[in-house]
Every structure is written in structure tokens, then in C-alpha cells.
N, C-alpha and C positions, 0 to 999 in steps of 0.2 A: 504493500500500500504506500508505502513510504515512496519508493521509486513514482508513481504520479503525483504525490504531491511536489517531488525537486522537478518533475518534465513540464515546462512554461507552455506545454500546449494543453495540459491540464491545468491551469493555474486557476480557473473559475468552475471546475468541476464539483460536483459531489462526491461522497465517496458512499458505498455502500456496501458492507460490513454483512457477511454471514457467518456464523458464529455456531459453529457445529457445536452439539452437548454428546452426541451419540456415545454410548456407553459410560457418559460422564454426566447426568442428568442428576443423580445421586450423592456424587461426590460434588458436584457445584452446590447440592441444595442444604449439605452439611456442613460447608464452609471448606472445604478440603482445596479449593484451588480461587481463596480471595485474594492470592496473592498475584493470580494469575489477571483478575479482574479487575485488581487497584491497578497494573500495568496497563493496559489495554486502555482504562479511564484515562489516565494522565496522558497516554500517548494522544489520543481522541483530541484531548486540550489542546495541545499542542499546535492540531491542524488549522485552528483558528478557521472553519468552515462548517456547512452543516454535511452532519453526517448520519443516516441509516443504521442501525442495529439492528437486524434481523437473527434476535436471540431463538435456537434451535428450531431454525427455517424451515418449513415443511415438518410441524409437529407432527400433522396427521399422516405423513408416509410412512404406514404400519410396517411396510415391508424393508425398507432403510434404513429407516434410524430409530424404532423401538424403544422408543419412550415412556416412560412410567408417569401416569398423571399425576401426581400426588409428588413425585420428584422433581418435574418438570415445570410445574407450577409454582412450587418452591423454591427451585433454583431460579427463575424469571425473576422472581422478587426480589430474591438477594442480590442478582446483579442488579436489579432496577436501585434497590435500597443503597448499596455502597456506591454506585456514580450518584446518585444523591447527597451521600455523604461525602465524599470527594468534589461536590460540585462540576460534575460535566455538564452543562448548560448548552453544549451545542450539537447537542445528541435526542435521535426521534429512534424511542422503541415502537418496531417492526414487530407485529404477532404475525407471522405467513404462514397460510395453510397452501396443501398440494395445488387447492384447484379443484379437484374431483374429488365425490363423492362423499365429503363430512357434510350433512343435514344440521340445520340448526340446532338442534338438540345436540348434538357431536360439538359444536364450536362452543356452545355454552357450557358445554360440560370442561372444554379445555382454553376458556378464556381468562386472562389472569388478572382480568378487573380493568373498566374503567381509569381508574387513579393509575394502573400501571401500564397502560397504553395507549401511546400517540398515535400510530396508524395501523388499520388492518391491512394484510400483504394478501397476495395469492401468488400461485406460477400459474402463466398461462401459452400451455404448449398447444396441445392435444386434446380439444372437445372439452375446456373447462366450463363448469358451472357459474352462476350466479350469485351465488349461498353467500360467499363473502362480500357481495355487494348489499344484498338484504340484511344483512347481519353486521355490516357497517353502516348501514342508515340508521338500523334501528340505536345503533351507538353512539352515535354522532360523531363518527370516525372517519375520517379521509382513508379513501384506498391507496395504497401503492401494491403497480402491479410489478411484483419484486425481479419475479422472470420470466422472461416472454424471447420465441423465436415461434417461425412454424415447424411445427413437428404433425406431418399428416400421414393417414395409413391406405395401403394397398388393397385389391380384395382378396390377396394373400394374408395379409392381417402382415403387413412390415411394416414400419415406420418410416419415413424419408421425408429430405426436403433438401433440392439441389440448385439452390443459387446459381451456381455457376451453369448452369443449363440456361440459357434462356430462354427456351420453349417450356420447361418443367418452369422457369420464373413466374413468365405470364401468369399461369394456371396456378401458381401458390399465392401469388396477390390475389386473384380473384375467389380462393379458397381459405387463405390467412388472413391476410393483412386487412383487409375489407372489412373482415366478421371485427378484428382485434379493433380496427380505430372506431367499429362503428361502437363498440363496448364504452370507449371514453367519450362517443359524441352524445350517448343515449344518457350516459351518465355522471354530466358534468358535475352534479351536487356533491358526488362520492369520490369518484376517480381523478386523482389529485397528483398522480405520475405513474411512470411506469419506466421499466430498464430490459434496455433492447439487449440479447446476448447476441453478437455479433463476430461469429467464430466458423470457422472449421472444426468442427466436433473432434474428428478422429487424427488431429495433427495431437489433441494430447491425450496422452496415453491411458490416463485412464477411463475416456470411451471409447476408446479402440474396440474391445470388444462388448461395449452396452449397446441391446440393442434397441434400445428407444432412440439414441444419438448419434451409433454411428456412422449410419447414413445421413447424417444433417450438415450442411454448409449453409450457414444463416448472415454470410457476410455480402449485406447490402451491395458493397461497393463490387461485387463482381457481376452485377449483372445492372445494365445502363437503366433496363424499365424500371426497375424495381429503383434504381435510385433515384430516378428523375419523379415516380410519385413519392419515392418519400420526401425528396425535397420538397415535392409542393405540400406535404399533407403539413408538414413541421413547422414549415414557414407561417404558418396560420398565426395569428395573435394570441390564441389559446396558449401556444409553447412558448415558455420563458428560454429566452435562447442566451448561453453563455457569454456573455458580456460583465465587464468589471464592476457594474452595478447589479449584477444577480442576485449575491446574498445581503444586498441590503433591501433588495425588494421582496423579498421573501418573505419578511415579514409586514409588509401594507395590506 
């Protein structure tokens, strides 16, 4: 992280923090690594920008990261509590669920309060739901949509999504991208950002062999359609665009 905050081409960026607990949900929640959390706060400080927490990202991926409610809920508060008590002031906790399949009764069951939460998150790959959007109104919670690329499937049931095709491009805009910005145009009240993953999946290694990812190549800039609407959709006055008055407008 540190490496974009010294690259002058990020110097009015964000930064946005996922913060795995997986098999450490427990031992954050007994205090066994505050030492790792008072680090992490003061470094935060440091950045003098606003920054994203997305404390154990994807709670509800039962099959990934195997969370214990009662641990998970508790460990959220003690980090919440000590960057409190260390005063991190330029820091938004993140709650991000998968995207699919947690029912309101699921998110309420794994929400860790009002007072401990500044936005709801989701991922939005593959056929995500709405649930975080109704369950942040009813909170009065800005969404962020924490990850997003297209990830579409076969009627072999594969995954894929090839940028660099530009015949496969067309048909992922008008099957991705379309559905993803109509979600923020539908939903101005809630949907408050979102973070483009902009990669060749399978250059790192460990999707190489996932196969949700690694057929995806989600980097804009390799295919002209695909970037010439994104430019126009971006440019819209809606998107607050990186300029050295960013994090003071942030907060009007």
C-alpha cells in the first residue's frame, strides 16, 4: 500500500484496505493480535487521506473464509474500538458481504451495529443480488460496491470474461457493465462508490488455477469499446474525479 501512496500518479487516490481474519477471527476477538491492529491504525494516520476498511471482507463466503459469528462480531468491534482509541479519524468501516445469496435475516444476524458501521460493501461479479442494497436503506448506510469486474458463465457452467477479445468485449458490456452502472443509476440514494478490479486474473498466481477467475481479463484499457464507454459513462458529474480538491470535497 505504501508503494501508491510515494507513486505521484496516485497522489489523490483512495486507498482500500481488505483485511482478511480467516482463521484469525478468534484470536482478533480475544485481543491476541492488538498489536497487530494498533500498527495498521497509526500507519492508516499517516496516509493523511481517506481510507476503506473492509474488516473480514466477504463474511458470508461460507466456503473461504469460515467465520464464526460470535468471533467475528467481536473481533469487528475491537478493531473498531482501539482505532477509536488511537484516534484514526480518516478511516470508513467496510461490512462487505459476497453479493449472493445472504437474505436479510442472514445480514442481520451478522451485522455488527449501526455505531460500528460506516458503509455496507458487497462484491459484484456474477448474478449478484440486491439484499445489500435493501439492507442498507433500511440502515441508512451508503453502499460501496467493494469488488466489481465481469465474471459471466457458459452453458457449460464456466466462468469467463475476455477483454482482450473485442468481439467477446462488445457482448460483456452489453451483458456486464450495462446491468453494473444501471445498479448505481437506479440507486443513487445508497450507492455511494464502487472499485473497479482491473487485472488479468491469471498473471497472479494464485488464480491461476480458480476457476471462477481464471478465465477473466477485466483490464479496460485492452479493448478501445469498452474504454471509450467507460470514459463517457465516468465523465458524468455523478463521479468525483481525482483532482487535488477531492478529499476536501468529500466531505460537503
Amino acid at each position: 500500500l505504501q508503494y501508491y501512496l510515494d507513486d505521484k500518479k496516485f497522489k489523490n487516490t483512495m486507498i482500500s484496505i481488505w483485511l482478511s481474519m480467516m482463521n484469525h477471527d478468534k484470536n482478533v476477538a480475544k485481543g491476541k493480535h492488538d498489536k497487530l491492529i494498533i500498527t495498521l491504525g497509526e500507519w492508516i494516520k499517516t496516509t493523511k487521506r481517506p481510507v476503506f476498511l473492509r474488516i473480514g471482507y466477504e463474511f458470508d463466503g461460507w466456503e473461504w473464509n469460515n467465520y464464526e459469528k460470535k468471533y467475528f462480531l467481536k473481533a469487528w468491534k475491537r478493531i473498531h474500538n482501539i482505532f477509536r482509541k488511537i484516534k484514526v479519524e480518516n478511516v470508513a468501516f467496510v461490512w462487505q458481504s459476497k453479493g449472493t445469496g445472504s437474505n436479510q435475516e442472514v445480514l442481520e444476524e451478522w451485522y455488527p451495529g449501526d455505531e460500528f458501521v460506516d458503509w455496507c460493501g458487497y462484491s459484484y461479479f456474477h448474478n449478484p443480488d440486491n439484499e445489500m442494497i435493501t439492507f442498507a436503506r433500511k440502515h441508512k448506510k451508503p453502499v460501496f460496491i467493494a469488488e466489481a469486474c465481469p465474471v459471466l458463465k457458459d452453458k457449460l457452467g464456466n466462468f469467463y470474461a475476455n477483454l482482450s477479445n473485442e468481439i467477446e468485449a462488445k457482448q460483456i458490456w452489453q451483458k456486464w457493465f450495462v446491468p453494473f452502472f444501471k445498479v448505481i443509476n437506479d440507486h443513487p440514494d445508497v450507492v455511494k462508490a464502487f472499485s473497479y478490479i482491473n487485472v488479468e486474473w491469471k498473471s497472479q498466481v494464485m488464480w491461476q488455477n480458480n476457476d471462477y477467475f481464471k478465465n477473466v481479463d477485466s483490464r479496460i484499457q485492452q479493448s478501445d469499446y469498452i474504454t471509450n464507454k467507460w470514459n463517457k459513462e465516468i465523465s458524468e458529474s455523478k463521479y468525483l474525479q481525482p483532482t487535488d480538491s477531492l478529499f476536501s470535497n468529500l466531505n460537503k
